[in-house]
MIDOSE-1310 file (N, C-alpha, C; in nm, 2 decimals, decimal comma, always signed):
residues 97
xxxx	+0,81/-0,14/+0,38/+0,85/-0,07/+0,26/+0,76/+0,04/+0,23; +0,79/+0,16/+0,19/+0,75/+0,27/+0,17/+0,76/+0,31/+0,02; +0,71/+0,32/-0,11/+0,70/+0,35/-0,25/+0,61/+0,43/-0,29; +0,69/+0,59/-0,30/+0,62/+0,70/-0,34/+0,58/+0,73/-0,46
xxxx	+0,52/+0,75/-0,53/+0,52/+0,77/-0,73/+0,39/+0,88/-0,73; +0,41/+0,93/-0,84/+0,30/+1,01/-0,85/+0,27/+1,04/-1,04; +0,12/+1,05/-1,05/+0,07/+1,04/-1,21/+0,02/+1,18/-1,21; +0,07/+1,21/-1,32/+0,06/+1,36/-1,40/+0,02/+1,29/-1,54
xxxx	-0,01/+1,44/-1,60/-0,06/+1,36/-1,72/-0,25/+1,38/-1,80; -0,31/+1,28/-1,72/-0,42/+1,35/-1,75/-0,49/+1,49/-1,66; -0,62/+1,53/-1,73/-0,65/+1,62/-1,68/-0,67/+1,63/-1,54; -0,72/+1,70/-1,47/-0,76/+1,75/-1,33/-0,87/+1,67/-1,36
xxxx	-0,95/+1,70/-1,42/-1,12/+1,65/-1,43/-1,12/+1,51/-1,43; -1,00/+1,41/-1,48/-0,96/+1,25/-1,50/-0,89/+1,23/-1,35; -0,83/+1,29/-1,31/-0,75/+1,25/-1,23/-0,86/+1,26/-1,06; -0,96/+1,35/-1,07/-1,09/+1,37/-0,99/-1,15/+1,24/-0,97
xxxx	-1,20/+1,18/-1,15/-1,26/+1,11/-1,13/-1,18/+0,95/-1,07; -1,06/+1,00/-1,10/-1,00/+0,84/-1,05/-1,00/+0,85/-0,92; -0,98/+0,92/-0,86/-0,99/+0,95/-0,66/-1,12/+0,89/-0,66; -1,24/+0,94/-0,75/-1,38/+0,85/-0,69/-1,37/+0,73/-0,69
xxxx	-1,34/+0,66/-0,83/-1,32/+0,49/-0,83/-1,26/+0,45/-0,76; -1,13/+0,46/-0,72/-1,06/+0,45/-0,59/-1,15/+0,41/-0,46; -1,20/+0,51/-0,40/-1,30/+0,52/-0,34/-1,37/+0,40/-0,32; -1,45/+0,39/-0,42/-1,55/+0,32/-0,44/-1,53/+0,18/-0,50
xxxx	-1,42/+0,13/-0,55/-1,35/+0,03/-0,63/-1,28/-0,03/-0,48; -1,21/+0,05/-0,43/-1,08/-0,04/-0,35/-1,17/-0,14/-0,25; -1,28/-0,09/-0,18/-1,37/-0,19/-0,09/-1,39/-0,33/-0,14; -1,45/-0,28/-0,29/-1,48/-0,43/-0,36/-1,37/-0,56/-0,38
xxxx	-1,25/-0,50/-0,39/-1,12/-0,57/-0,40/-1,03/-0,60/-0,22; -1,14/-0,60/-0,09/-1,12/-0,60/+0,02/-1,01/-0,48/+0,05; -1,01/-0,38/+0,07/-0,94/-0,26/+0,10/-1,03/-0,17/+0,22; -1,02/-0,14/+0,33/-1,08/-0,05/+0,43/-1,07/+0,11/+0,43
xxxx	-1,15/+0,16/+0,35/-1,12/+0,29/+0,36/-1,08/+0,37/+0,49; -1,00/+0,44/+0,50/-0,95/+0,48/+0,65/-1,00/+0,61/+0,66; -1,03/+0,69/+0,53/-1,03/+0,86/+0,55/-1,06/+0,86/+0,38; -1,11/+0,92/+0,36/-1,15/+1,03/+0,24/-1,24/+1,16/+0,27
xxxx	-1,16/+1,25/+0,21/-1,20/+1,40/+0,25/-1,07/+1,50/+0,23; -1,10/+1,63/+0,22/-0,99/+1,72/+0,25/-0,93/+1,68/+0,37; -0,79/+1,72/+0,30/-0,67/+1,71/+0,46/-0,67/+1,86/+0,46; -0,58/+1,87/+0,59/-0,55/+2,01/+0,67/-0,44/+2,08/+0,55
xxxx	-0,38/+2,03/+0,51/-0,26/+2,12/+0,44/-0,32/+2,24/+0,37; -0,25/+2,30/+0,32/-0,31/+2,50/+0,27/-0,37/+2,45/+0,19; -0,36/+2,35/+0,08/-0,44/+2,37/+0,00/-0,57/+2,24/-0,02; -0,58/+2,24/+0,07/-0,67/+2,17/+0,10/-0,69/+2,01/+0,01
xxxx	-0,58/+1,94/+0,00/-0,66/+1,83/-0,10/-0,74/+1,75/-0,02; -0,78/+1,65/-0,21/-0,88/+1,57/-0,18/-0,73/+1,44/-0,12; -0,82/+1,36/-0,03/-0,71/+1,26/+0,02/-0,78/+1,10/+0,05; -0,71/+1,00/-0,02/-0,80/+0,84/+0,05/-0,65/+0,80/+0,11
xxxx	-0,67/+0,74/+0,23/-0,60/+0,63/+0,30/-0,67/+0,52/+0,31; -0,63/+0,39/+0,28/-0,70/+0,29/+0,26/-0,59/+0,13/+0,32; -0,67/+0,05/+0,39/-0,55/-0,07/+0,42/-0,67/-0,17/+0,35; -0,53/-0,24/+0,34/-0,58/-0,42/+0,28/-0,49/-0,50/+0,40
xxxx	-0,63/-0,54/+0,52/-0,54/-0,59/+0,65/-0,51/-0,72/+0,61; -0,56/-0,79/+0,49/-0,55/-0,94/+0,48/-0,38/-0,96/+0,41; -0,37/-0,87/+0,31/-0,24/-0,88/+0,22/-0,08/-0,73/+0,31; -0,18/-0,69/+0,44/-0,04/-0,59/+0,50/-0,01/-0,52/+0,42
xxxx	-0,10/-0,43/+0,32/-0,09/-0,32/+0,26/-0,15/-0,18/+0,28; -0,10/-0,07/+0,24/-0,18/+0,04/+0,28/-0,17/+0,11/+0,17; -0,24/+0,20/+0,14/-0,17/+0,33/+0,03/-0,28/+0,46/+0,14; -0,18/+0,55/+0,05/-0,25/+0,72/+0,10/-0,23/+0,76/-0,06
xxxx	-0,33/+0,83/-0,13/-0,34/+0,88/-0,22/-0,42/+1,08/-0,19; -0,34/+1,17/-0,27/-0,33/+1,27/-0,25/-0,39/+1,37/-0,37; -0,49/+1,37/-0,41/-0,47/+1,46/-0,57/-0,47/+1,58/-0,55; -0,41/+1,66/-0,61/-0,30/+1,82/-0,60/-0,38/+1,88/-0,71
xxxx	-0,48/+1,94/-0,67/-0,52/+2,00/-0,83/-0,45/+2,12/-0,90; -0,44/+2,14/-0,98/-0,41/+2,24/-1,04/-0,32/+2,41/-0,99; -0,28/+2,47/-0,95/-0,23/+2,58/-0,89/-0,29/+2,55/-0,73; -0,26/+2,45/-0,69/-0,32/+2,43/-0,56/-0,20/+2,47/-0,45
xxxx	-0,28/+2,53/-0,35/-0,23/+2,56/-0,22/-0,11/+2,73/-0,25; -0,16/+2,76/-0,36/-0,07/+2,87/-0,37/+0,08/+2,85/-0,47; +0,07/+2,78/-0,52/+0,19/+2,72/-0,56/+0,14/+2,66/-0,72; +0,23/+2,64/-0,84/+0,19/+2,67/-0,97/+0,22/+2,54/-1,01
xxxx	+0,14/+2,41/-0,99/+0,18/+2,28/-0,99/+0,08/+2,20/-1,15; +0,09/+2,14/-1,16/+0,01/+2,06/-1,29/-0,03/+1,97/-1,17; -0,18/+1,94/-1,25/-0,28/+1,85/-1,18/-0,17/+1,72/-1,16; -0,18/+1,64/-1,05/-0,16/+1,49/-1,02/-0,20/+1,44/-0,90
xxxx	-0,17/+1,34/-0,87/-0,19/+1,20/-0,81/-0,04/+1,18/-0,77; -0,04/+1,23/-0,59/+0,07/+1,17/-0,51/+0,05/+1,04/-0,44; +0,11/+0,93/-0,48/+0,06/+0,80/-0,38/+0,17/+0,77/-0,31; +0,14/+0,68/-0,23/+0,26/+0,63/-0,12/+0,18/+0,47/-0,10
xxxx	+0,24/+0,43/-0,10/+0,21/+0,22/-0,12/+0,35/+0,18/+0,02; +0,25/+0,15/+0,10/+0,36/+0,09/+0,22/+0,25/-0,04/+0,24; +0,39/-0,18/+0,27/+0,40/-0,30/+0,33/+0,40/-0,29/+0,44; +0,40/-0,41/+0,49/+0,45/-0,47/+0,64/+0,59/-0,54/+0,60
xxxx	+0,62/-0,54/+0,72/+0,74/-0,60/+0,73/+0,75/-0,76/+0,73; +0,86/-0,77/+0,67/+0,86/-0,94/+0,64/+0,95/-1,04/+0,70; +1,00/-1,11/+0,71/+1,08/-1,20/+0,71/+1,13/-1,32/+0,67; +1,21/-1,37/+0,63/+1,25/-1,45/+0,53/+1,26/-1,61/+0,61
xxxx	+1,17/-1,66/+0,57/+1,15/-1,80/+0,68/+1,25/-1,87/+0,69; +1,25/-1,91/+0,82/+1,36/-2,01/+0,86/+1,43/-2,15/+0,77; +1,57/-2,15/+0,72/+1,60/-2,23/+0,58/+1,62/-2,16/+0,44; +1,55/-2,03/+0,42/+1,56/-2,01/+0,34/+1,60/-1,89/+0,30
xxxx	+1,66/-1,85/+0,18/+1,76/-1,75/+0,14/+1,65/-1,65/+0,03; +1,76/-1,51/+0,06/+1,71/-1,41/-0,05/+1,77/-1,41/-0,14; +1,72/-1,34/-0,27/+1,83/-1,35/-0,39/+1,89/-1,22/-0,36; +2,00/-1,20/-0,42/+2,09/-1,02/-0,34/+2,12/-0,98/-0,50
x	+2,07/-0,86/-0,49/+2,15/-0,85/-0,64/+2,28/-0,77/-0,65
């Protein structure tokens, strides 16, 4: 499963500091940092990729500051939250809506 969402809203300077706790928060809660640093794209963001190998979780978090990369954007926070794949054990049903 793949779940994109992104927070706008507070400032650049809040949305900074949340990329650090992130950072430094996700370990404590068993999370493996994969990458923190600028990515390659024009405008260079700041970027964490992080797994939780115990629960088959990942996220990539992206923050976009302000007129970043050339382009006239409001500060935010692009995440992406991907699973593993699952299967529904043998005997037993999903609910379907």
């Amino acid at each position: 499963m793949l779940h994109p969402w992104s927070i706008t809203g507070p400032s650049e300077a809040e949305l900074g500091k949340a990329m650090e706790r992130l950072r430094d928060e996700l370990p404590k809660k068993g999370w493996k940092i994969k990458h923190y640093g600028r990515n390659n794209s024009r405008a260079k963001s700041l970027e964490l990729t992080a797994d939780d190998d115990k629960r088959k979780f990942g996220v990539n978090v992206e923050f976009w500051e302000k007129n970043s990369g050339g382009d006239k954007n409001r500060a935010l926070l692009l995440v992406n939250v991907v699973s593993a794949c699952y299967e529904v054990p043998e005997g037993q049903k999903v609910d379907t809506y």
